[in-house]
Backbone as a ProteinNet text record, in pm:
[ID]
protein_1_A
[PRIMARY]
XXXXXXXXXXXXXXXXXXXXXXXXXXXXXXXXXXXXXXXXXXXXXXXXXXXXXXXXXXXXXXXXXXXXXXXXXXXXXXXXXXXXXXXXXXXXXXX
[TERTIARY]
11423.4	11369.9	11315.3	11239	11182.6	11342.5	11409.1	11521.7	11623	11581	11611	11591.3	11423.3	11343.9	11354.4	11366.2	11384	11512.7	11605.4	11764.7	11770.5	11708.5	11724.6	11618.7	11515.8	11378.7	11319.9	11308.3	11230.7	11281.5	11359.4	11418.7	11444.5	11466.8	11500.3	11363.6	11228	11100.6	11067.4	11103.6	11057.5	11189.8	11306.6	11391.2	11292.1	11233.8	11202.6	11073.9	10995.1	10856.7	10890.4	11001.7	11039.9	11103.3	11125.8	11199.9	11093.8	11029.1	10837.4	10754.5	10773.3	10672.8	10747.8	10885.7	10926.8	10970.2	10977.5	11034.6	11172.4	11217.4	11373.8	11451.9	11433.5	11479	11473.9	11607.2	11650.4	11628.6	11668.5	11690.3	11730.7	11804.6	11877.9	11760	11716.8	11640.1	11459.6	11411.8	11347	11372.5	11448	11503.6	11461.4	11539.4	11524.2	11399.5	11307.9	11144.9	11110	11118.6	11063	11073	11206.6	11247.6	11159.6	11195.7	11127.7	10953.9	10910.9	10757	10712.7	10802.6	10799.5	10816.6	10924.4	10889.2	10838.1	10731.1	10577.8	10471.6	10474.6	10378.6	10420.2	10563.9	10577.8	10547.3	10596.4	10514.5	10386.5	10323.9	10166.4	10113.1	10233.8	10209.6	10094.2	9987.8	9842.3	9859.3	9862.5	9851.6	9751.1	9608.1	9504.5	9514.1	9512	9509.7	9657.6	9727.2	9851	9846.5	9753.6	9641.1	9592.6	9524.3	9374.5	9425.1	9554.5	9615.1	9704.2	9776.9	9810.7	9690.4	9587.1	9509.1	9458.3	9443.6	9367.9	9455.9	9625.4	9703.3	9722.2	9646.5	9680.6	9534.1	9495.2	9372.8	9375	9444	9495.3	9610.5	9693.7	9808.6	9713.9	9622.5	9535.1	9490.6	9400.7	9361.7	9501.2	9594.1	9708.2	9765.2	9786	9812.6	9693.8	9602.9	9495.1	9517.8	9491.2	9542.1	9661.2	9794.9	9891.3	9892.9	9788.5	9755	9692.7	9558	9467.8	9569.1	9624.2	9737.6	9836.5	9908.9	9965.2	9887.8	9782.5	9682.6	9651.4	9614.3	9565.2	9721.6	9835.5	9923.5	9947.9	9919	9922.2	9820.6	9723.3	9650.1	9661.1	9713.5	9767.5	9894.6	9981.1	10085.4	10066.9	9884.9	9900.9	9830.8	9810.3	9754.5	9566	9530.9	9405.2	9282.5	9196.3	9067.7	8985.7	8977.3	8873.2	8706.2	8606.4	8506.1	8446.8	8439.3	8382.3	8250.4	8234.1	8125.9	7981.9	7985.8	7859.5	7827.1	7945.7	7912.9	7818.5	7886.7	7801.6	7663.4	7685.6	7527.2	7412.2	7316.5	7200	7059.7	7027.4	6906.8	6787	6712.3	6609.7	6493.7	6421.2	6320.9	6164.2
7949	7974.7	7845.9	7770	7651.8	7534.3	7532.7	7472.3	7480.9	7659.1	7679.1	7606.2	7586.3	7611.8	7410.3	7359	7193.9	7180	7263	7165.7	7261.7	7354.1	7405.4	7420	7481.1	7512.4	7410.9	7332.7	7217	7101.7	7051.6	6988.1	7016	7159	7192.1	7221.1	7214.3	7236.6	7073	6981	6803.2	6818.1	6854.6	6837.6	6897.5	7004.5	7069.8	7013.6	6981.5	6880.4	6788.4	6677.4	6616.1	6584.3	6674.4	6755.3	6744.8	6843.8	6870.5	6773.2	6671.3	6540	6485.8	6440.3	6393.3	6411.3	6560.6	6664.8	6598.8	6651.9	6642	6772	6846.1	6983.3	7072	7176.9	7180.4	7095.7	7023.5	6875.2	6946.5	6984.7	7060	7189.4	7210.5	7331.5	7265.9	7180.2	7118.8	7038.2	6953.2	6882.5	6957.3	7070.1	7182.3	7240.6	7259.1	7268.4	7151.7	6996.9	6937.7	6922.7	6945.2	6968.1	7045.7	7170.4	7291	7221.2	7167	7162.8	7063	6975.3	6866	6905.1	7004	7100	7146.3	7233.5	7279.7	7220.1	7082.5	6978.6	6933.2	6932.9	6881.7	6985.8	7118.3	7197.3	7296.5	7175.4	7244.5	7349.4	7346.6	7538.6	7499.1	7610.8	7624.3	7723.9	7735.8	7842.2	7954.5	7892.4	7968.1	8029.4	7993.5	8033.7	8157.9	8174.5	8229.2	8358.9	8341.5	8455.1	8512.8	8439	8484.3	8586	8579.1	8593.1	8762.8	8712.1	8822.3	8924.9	8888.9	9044.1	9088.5	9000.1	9030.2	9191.9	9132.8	9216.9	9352.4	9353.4	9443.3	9551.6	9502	9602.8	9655.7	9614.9	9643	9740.1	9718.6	9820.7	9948.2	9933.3	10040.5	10131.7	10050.3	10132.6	10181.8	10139.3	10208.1	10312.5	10316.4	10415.9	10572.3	10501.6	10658	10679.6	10585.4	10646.5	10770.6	10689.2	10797.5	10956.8	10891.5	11057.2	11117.4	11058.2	11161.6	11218.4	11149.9	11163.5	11340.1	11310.8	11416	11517	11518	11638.7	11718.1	11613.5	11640.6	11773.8	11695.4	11770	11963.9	11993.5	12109.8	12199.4	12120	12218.8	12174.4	12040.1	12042.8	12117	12188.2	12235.5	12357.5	12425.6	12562.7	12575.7	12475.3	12516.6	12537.6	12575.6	12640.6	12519.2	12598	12492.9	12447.6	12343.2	12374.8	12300	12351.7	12303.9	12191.9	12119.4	11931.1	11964	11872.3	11834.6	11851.6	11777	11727.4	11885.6	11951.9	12092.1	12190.6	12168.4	12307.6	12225.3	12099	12048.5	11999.9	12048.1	12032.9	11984.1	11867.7	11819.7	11905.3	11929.5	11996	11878.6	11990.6	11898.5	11981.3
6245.9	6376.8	6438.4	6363.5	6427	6423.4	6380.7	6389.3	6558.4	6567.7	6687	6820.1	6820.2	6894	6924.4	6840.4	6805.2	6858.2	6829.3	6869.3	7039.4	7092.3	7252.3	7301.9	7276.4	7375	7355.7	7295.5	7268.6	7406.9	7348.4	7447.5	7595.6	7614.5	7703.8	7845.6	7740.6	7754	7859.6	7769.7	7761.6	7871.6	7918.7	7996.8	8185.9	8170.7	8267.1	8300.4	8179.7	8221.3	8303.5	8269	8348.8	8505.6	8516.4	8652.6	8725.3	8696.2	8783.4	8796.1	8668.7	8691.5	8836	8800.7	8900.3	9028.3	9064.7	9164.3	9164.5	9073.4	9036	9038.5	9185.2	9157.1	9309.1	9288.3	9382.7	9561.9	9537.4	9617.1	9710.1	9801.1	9875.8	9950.8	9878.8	9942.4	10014.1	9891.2	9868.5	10030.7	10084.9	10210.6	10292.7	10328.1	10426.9	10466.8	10369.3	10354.1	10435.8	10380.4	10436.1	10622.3	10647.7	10786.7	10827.2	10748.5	10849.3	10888.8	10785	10792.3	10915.5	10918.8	11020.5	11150.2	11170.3	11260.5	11319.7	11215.2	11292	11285.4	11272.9	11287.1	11410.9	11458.9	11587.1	11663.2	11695.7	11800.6	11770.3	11665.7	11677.6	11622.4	11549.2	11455.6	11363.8	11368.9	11276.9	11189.3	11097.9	11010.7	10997.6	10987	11030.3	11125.6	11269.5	11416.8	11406.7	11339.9	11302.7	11231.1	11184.7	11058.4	11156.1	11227.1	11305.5	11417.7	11453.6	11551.4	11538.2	11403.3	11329.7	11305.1	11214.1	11183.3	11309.1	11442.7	11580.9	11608.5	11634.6	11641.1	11537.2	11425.4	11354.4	11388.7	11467	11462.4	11614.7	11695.1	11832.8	11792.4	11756.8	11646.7	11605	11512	11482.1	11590.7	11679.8	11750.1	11882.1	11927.7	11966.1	11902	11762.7	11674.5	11673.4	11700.5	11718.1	11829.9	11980.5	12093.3	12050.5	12055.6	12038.6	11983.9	11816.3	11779.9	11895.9	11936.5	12026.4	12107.4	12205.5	12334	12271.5	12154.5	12072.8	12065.4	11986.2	11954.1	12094.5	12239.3	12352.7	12438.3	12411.9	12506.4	12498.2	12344.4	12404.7	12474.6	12487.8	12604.1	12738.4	12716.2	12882.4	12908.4	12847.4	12844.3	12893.1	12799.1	12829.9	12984.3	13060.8	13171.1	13167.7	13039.6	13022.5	13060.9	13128	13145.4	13056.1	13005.7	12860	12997.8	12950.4	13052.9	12946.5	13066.2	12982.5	12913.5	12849.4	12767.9	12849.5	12937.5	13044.5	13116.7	13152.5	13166.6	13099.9	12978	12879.3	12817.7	12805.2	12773.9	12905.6	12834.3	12973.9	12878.5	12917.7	12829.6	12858.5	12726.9	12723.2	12808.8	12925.1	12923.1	12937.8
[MASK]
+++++++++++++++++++++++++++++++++++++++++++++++++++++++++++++++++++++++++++++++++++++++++++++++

């Protein structure tokens, strides 16, 4: 077993250390990254502000998503015609 491990994983271990020390690896993809990144350094892209921007929108999403329920829950009594009497109606402060 250790014979194994000496004539392929071993080597193959000290082969891949080397790679990473040196960024000797996928070269090609590795390029394309660097493009892309240069990229959004040229038109200003923030990552944070990008975040900040995103969860803003996800909580605007939220609350659109309850609109819609309420709106749903609301139509069939506008459907049936029926009066429901407001709030401010049936309550009257004690004084």
């Amino acid at each position: 077993m250790q014979q194994v491990w000496q004539s392929g994983g071993a080597l193959r271990l000290i082969e891949v250390s080397r790679m990473l020390k040196e960024e000797d690896y996928a070269l090609e993809a590795r390029q394309r990254l660097a493009e892309v990144d240069a990229e959004l350094r040229r038109i200003g892209y923030d990552p944070g502000e990008h975040e900040r921007i995103r969860q803003a929108e996800q909580v605007e999403r939220s609350a659109e998503d309850e609109m819609r329920t309420l709106e749903k829950h609301r139509q069939p009594w506008r459907r049936s015609n029926v009066k429901l009497p407001s709030w401010s109606a049936r309550w009257r402060p004690a004084c």
